[in-house]
mmCIF file of the N, C-alpha and C atoms, coordinates in Angstrom:
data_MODEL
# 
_entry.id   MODEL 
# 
loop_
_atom_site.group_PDB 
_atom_site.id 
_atom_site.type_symbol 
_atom_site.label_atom_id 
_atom_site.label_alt_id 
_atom_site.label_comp_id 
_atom_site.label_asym_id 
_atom_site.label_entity_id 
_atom_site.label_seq_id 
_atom_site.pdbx_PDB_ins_code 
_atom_site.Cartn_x 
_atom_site.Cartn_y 
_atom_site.Cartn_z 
_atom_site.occupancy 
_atom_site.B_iso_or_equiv 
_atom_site.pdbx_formal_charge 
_atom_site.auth_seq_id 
_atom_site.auth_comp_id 
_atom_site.auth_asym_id 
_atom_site.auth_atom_id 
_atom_site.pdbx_PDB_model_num 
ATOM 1   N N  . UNK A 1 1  ? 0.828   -1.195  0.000   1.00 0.00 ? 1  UNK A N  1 
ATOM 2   C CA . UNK A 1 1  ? 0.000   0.000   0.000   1.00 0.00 ? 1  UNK A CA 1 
ATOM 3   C C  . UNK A 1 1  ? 0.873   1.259   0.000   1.00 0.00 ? 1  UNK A C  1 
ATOM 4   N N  . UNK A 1 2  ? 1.701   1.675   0.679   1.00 0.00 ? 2  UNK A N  1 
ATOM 5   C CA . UNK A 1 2  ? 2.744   2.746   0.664   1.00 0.00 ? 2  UNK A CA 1 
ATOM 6   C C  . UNK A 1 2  ? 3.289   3.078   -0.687  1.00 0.00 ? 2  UNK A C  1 
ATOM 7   N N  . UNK A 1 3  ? 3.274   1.376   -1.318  1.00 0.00 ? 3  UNK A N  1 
ATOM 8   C CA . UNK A 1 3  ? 4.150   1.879   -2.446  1.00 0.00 ? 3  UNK A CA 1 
ATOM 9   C C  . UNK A 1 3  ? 3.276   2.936   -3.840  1.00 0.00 ? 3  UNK A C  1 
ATOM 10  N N  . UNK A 1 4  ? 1.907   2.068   -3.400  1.00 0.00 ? 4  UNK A N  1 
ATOM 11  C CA . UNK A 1 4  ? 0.980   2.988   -4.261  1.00 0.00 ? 4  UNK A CA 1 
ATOM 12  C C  . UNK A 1 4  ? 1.028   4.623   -3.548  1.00 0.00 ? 4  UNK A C  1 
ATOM 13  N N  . UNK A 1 5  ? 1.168   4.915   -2.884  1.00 0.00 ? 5  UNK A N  1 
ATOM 14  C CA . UNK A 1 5  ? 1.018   6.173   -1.908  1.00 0.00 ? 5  UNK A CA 1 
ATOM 15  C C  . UNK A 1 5  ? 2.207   6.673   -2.232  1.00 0.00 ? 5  UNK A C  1 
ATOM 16  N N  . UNK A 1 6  ? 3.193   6.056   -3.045  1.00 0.00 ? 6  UNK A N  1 
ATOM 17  C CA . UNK A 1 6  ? 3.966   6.940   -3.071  1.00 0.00 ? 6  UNK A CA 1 
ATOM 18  C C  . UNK A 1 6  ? 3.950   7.598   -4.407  1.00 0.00 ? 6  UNK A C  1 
ATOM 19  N N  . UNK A 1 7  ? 3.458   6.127   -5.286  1.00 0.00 ? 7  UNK A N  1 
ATOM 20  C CA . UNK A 1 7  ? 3.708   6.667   -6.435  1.00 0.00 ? 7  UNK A CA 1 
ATOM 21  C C  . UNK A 1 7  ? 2.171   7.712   -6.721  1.00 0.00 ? 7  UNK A C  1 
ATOM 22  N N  . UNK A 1 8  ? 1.056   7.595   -5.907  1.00 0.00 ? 8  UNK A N  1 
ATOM 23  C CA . UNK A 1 8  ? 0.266   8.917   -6.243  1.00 0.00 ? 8  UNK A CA 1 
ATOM 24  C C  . UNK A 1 8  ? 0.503   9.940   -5.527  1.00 0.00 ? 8  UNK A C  1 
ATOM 25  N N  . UNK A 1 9  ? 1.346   9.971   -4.762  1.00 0.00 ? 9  UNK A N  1 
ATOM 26  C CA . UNK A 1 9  ? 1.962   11.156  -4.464  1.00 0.00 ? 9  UNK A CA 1 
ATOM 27  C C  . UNK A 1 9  ? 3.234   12.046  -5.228  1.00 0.00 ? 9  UNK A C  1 
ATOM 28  N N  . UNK A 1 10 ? 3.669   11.027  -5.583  1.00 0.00 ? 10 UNK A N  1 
ATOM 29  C CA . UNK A 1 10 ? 4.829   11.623  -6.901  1.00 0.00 ? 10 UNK A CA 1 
ATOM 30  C C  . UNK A 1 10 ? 3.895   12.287  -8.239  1.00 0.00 ? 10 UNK A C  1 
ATOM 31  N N  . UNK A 1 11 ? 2.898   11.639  -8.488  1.00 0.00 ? 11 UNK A N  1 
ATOM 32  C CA . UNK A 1 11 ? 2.190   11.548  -9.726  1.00 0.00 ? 11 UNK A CA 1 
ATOM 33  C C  . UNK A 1 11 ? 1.306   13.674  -9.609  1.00 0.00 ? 11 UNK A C  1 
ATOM 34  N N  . UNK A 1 12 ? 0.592   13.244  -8.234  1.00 0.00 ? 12 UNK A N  1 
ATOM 35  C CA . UNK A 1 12 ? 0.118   14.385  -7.661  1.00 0.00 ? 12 UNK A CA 1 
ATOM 36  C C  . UNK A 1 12 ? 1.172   15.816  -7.730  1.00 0.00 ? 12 UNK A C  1 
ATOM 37  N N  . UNK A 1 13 ? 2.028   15.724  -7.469  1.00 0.00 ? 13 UNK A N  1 
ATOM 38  C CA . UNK A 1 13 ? 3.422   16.303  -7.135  1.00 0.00 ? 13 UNK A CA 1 
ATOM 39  C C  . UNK A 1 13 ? 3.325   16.614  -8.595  1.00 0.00 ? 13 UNK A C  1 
ATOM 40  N N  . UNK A 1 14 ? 3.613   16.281  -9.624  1.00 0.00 ? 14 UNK A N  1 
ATOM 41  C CA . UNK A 1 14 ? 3.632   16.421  -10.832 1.00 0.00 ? 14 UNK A CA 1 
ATOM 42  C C  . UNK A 1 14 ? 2.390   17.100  -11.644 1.00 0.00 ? 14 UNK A C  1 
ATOM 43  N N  . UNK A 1 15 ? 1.367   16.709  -11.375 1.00 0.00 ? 15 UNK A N  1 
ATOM 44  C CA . UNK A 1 15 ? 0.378   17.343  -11.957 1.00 0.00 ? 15 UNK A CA 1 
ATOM 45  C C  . UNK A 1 15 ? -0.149  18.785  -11.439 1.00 0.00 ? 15 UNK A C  1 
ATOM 46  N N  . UNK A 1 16 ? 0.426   18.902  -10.512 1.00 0.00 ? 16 UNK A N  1 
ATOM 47  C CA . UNK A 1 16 ? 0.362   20.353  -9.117  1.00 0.00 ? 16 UNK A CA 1 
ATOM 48  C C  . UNK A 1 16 ? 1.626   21.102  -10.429 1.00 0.00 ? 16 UNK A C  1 
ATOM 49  N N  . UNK A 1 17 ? 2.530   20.759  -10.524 1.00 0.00 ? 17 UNK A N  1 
ATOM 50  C CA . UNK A 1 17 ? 3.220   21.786  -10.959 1.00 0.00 ? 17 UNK A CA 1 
ATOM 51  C C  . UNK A 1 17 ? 2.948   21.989  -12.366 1.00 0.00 ? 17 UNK A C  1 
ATOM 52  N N  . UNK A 1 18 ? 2.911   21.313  -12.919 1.00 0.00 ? 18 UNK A N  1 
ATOM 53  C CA . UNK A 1 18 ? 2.586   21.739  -14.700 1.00 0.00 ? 18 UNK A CA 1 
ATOM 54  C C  . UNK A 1 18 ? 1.557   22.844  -14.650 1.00 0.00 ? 18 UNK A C  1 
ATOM 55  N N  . UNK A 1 19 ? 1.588   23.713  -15.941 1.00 0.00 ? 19 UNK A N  1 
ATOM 56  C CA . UNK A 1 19 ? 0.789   25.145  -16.170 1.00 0.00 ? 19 UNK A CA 1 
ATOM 57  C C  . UNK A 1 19 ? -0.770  24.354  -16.240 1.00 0.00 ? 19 UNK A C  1 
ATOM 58  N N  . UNK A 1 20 ? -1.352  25.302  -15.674 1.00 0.00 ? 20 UNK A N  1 
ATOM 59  C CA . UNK A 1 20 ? -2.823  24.954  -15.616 1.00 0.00 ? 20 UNK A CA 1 
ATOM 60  C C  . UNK A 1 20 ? -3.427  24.406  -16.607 1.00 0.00 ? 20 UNK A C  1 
ATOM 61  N N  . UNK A 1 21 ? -3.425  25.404  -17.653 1.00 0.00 ? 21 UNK A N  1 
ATOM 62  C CA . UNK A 1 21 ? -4.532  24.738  -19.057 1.00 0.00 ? 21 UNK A CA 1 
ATOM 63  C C  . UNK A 1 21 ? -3.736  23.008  -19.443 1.00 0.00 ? 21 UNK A C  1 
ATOM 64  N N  . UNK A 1 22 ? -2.533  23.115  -19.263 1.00 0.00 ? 22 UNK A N  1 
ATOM 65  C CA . UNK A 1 22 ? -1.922  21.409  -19.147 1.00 0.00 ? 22 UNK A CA 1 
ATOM 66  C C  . UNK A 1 22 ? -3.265  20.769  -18.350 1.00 0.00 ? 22 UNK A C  1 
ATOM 67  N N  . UNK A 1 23 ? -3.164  20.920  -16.914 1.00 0.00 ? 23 UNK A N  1 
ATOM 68  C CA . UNK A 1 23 ? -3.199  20.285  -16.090 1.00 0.00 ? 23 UNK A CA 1 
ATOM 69  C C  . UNK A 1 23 ? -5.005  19.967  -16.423 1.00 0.00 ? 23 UNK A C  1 
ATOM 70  N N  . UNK A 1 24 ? -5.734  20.938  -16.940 1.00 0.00 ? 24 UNK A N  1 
ATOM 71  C CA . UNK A 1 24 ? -7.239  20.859  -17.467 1.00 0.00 ? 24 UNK A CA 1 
ATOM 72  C C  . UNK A 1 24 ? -6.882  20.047  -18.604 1.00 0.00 ? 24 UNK A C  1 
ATOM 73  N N  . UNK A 1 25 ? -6.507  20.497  -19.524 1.00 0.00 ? 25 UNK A N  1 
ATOM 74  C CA . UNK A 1 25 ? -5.999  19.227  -20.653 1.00 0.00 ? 25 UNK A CA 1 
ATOM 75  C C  . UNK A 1 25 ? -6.435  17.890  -20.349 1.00 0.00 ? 25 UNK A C  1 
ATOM 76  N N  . UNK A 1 26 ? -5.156  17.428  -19.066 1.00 0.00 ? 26 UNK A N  1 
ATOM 77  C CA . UNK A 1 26 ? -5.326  16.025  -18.496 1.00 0.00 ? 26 UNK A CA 1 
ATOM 78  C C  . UNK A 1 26 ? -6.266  15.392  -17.953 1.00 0.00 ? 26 UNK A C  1 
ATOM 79  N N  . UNK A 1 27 ? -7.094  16.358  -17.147 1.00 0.00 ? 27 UNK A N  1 
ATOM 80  C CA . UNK A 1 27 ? -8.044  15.930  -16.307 1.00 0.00 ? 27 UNK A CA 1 
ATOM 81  C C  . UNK A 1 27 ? -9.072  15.600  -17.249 1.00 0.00 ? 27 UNK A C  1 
ATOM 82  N N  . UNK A 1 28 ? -9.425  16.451  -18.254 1.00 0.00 ? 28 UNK A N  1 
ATOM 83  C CA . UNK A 1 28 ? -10.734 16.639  -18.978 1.00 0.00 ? 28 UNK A CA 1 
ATOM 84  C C  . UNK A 1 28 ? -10.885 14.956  -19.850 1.00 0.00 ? 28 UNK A C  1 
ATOM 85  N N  . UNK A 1 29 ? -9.118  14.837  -20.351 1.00 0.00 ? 29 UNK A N  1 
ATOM 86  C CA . UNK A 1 29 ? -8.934  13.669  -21.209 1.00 0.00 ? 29 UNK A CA 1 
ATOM 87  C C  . UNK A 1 29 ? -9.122  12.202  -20.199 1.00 0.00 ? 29 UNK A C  1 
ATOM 88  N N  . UNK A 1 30 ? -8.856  12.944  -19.151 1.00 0.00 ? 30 UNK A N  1 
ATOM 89  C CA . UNK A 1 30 ? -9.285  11.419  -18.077 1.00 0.00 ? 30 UNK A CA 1 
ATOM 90  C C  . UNK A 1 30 ? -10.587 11.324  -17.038 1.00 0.00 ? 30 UNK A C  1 
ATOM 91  N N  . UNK A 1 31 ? -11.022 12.852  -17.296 1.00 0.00 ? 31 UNK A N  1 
ATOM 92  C CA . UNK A 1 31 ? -12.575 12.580  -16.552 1.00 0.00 ? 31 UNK A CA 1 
ATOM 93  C C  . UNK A 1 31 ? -13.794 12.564  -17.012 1.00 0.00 ? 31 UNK A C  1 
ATOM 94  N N  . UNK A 1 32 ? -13.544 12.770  -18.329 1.00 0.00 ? 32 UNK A N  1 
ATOM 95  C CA . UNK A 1 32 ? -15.001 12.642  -19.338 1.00 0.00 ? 32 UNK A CA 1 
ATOM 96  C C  . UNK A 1 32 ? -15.217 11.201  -19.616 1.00 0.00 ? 32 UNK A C  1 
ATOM 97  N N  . UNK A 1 33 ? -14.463 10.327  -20.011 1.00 0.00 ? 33 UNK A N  1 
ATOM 98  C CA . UNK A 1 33 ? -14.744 8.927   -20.045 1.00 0.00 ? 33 UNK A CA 1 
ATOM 99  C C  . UNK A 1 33 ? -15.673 8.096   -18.881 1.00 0.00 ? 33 UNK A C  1 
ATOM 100 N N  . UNK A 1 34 ? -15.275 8.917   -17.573 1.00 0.00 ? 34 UNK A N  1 
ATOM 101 C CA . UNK A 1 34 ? -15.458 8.597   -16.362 1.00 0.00 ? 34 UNK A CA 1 
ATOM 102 C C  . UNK A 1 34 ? -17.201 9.178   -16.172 1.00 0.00 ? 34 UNK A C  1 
ATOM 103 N N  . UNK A 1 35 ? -16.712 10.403  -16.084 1.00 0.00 ? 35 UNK A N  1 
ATOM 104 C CA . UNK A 1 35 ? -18.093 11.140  -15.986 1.00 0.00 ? 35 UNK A CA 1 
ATOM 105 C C  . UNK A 1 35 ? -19.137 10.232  -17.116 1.00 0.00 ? 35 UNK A C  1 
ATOM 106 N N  . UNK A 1 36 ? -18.811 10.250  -18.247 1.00 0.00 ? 36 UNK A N  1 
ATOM 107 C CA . UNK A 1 36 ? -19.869 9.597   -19.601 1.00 0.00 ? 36 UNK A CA 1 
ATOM 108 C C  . UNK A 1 36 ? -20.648 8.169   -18.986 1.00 0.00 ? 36 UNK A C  1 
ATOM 109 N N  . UNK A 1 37 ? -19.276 7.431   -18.444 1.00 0.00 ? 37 UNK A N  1 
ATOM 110 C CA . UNK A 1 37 ? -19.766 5.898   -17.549 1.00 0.00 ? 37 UNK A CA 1 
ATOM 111 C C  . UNK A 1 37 ? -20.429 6.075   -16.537 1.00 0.00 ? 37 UNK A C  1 
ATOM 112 N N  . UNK A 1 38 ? -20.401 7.236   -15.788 1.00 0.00 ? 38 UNK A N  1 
ATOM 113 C CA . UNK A 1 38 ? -21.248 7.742   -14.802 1.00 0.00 ? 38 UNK A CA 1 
ATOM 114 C C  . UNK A 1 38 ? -22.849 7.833   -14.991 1.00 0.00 ? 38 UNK A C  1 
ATOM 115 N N  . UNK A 1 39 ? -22.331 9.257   -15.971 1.00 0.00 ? 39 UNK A N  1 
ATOM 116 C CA . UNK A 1 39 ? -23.913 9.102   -16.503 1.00 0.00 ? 39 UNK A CA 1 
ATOM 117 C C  . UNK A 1 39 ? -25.078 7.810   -17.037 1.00 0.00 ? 39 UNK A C  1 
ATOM 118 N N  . UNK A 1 40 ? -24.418 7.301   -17.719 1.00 0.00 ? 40 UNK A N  1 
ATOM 119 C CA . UNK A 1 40 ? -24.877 6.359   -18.118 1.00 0.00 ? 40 UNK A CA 1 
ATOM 120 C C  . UNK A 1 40 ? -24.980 5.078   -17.339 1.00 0.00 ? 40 UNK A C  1 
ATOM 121 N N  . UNK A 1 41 ? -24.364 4.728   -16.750 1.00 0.00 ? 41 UNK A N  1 
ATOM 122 C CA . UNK A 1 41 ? -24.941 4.233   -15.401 1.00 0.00 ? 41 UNK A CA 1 
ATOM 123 C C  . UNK A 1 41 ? -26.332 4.770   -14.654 1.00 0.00 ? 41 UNK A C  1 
ATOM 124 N N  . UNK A 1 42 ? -26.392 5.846   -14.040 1.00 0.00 ? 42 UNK A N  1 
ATOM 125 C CA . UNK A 1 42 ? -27.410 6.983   -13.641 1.00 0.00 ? 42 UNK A CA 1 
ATOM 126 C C  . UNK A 1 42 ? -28.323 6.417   -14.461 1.00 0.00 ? 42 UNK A C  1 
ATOM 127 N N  . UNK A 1 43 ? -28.027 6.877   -15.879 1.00 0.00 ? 43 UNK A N  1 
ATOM 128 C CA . UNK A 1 43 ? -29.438 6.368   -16.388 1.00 0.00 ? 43 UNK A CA 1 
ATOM 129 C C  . UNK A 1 43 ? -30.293 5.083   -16.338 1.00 0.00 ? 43 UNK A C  1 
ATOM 130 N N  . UNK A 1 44 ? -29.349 4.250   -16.663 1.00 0.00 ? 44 UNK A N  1 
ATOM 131 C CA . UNK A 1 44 ? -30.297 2.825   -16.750 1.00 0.00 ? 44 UNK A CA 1 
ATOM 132 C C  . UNK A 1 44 ? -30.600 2.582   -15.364 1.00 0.00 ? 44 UNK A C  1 
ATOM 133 N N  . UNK A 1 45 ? -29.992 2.825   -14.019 1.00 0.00 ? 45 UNK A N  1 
ATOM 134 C CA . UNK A 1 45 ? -30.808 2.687   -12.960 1.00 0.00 ? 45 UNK A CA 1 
ATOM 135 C C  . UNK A 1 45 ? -32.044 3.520   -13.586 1.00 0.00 ? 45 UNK A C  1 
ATOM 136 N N  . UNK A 1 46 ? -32.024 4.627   -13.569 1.00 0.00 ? 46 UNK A N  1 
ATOM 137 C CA . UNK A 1 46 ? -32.891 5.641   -13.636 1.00 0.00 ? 46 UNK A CA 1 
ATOM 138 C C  . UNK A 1 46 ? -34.213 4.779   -14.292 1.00 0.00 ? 46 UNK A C  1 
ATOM 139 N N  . UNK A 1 47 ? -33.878 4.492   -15.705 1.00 0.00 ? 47 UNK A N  1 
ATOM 140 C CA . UNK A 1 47 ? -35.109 3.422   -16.071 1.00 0.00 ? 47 UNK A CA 1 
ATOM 141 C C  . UNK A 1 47 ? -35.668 2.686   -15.606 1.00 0.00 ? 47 UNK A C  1 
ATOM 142 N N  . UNK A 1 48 ? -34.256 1.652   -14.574 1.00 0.00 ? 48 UNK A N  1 
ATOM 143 C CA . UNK A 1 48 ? -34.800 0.447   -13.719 1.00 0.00 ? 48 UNK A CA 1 
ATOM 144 C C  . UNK A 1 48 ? -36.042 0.989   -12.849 1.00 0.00 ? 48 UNK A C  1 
ATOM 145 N N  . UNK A 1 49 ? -35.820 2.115   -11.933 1.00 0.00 ? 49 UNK A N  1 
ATOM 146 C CA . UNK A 1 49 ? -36.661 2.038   -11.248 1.00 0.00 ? 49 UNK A CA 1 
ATOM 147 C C  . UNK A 1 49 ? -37.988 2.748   -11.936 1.00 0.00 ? 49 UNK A C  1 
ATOM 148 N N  . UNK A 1 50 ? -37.805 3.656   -12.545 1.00 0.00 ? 50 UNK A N  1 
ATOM 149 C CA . UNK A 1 50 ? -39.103 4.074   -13.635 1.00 0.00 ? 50 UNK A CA 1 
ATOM 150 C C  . UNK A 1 50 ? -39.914 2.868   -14.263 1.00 0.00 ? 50 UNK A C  1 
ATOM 151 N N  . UNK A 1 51 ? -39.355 2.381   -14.722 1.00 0.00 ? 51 UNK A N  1 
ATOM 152 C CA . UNK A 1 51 ? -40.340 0.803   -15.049 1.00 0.00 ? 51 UNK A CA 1 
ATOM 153 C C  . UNK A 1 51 ? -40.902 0.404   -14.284 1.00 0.00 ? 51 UNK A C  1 
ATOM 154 N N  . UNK A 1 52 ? -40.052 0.091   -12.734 1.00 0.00 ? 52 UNK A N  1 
ATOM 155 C CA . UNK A 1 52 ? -40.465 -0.583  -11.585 1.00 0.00 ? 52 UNK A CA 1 
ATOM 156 C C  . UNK A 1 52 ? -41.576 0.436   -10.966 1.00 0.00 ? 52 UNK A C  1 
ATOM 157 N N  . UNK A 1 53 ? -41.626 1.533   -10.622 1.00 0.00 ? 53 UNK A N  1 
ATOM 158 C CA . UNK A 1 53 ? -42.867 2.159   -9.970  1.00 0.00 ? 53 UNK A CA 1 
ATOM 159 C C  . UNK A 1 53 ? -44.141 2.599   -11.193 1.00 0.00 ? 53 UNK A C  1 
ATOM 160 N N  . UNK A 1 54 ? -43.632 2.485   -12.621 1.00 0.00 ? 54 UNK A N  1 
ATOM 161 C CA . UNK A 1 54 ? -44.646 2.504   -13.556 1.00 0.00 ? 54 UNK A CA 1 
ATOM 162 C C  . UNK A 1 54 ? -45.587 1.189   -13.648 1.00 0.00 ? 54 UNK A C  1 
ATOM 163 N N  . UNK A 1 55 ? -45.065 -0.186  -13.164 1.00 0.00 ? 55 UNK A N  1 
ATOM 164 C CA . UNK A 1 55 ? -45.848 -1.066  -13.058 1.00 0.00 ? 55 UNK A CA 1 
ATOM 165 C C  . UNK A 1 55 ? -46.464 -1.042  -11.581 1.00 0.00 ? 55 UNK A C  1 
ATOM 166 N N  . UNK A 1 56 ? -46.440 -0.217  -11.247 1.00 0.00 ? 56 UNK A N  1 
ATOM 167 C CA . UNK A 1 56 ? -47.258 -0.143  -9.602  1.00 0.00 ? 56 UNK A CA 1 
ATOM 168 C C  . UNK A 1 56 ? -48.496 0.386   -9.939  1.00 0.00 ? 56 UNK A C  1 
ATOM 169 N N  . UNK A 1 57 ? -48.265 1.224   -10.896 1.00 0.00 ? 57 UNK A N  1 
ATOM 170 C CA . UNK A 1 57 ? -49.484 2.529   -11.050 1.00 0.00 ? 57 UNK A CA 1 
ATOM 171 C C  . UNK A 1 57 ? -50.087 2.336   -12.104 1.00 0.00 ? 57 UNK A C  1 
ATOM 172 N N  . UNK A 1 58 ? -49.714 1.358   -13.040 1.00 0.00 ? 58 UNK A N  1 
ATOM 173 C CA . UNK A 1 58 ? -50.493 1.231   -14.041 1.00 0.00 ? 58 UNK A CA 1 
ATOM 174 C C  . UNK A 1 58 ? -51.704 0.429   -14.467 1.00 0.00 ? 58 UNK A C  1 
ATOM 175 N N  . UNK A 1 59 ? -52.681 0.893   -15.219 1.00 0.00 ? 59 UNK A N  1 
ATOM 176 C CA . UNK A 1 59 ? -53.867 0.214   -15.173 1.00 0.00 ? 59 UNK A CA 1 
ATOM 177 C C  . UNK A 1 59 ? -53.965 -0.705  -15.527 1.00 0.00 ? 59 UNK A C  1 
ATOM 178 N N  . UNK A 1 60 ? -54.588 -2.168  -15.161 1.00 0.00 ? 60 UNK A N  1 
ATOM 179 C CA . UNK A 1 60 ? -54.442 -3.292  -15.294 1.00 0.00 ? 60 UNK A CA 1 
ATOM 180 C C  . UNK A 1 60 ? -56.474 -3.500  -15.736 1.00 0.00 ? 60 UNK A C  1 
ATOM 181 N N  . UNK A 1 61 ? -56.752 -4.489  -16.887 1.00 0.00 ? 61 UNK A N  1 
ATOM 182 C CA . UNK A 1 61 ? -58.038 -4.611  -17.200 1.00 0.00 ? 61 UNK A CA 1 
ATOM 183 C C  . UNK A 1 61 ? -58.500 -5.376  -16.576 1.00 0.00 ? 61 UNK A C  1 
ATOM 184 N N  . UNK A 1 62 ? -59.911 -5.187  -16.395 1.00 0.00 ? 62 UNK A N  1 
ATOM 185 C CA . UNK A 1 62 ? -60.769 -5.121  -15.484 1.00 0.00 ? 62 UNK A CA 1 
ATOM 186 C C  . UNK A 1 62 ? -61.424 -6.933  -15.785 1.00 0.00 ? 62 UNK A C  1 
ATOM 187 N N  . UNK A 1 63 ? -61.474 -7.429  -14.647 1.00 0.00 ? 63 UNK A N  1 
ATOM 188 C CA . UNK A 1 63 ? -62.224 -8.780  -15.089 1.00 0.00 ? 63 UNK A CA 1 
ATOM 189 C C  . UNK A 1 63 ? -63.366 -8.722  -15.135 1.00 0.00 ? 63 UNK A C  1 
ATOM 190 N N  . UNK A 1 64 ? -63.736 -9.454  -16.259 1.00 0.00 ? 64 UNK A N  1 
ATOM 191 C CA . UNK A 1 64 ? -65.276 -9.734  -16.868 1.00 0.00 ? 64 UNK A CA 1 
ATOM 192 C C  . UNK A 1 64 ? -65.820 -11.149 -16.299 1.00 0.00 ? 64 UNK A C  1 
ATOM 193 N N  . UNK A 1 65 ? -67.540 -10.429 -15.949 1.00 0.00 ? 65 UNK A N  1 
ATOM 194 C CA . UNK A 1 65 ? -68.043 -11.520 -15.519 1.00 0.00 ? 65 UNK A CA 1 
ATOM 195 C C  . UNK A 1 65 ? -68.118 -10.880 -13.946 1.00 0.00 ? 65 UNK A C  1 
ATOM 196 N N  . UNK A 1 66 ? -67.564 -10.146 -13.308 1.00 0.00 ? 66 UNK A N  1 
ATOM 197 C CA . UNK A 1 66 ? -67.859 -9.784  -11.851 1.00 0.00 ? 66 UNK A CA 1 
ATOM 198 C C  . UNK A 1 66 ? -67.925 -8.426  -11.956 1.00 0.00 ? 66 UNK A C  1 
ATOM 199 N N  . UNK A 1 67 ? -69.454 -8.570  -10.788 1.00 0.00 ? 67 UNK A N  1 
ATOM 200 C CA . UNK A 1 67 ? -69.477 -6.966  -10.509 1.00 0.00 ? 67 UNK A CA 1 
ATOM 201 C C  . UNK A 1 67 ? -69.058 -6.903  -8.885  1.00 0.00 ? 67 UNK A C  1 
ATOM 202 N N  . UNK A 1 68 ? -68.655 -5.808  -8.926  1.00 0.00 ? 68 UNK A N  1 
ATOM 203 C CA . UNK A 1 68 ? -68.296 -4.943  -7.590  1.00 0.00 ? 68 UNK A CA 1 
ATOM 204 C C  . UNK A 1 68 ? -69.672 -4.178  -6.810  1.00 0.00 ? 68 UNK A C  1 
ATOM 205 N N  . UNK A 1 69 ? -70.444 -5.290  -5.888  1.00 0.00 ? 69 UNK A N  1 
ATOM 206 C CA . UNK A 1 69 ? -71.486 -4.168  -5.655  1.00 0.00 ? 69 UNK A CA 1 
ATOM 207 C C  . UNK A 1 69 ? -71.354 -3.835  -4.293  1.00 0.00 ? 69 UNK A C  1 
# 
């Protein structure tokens, strides 16, 4: 574990000093992939449960042959 700690601390160390618009450069090229898998994740839960509370609420036909009195 240290050894990873060191090397993201060297890595960190490095990306701290390079000129800014660099340092946006990098991030953008390594956090949009991330963010995109994000989203899209988000979504299909998002459906999952939209389906799931749309079959709670939705109208189901009526059986024939019985009345409700």
């Amino acid at each position: 574990m240290s050894t990873f700690l060191q090397f993201w601390d060297g890595l960190e160390l490095w990306l701290v000093t390079l000129p800014f618009p660099l340092q946006v450069v990098i991030m953008l090229a390594m956090g949009l992939p991330l963010f995109l898998a994000c989203a899209v994740l988000v979504e299909k839960l998002a459906d999952v449960v939209v389906s799931r509370f749309r079959l709670l609420v939705s109208s189901r036909p009526a059986e024939t042959g019985k009345e409700v009195r």
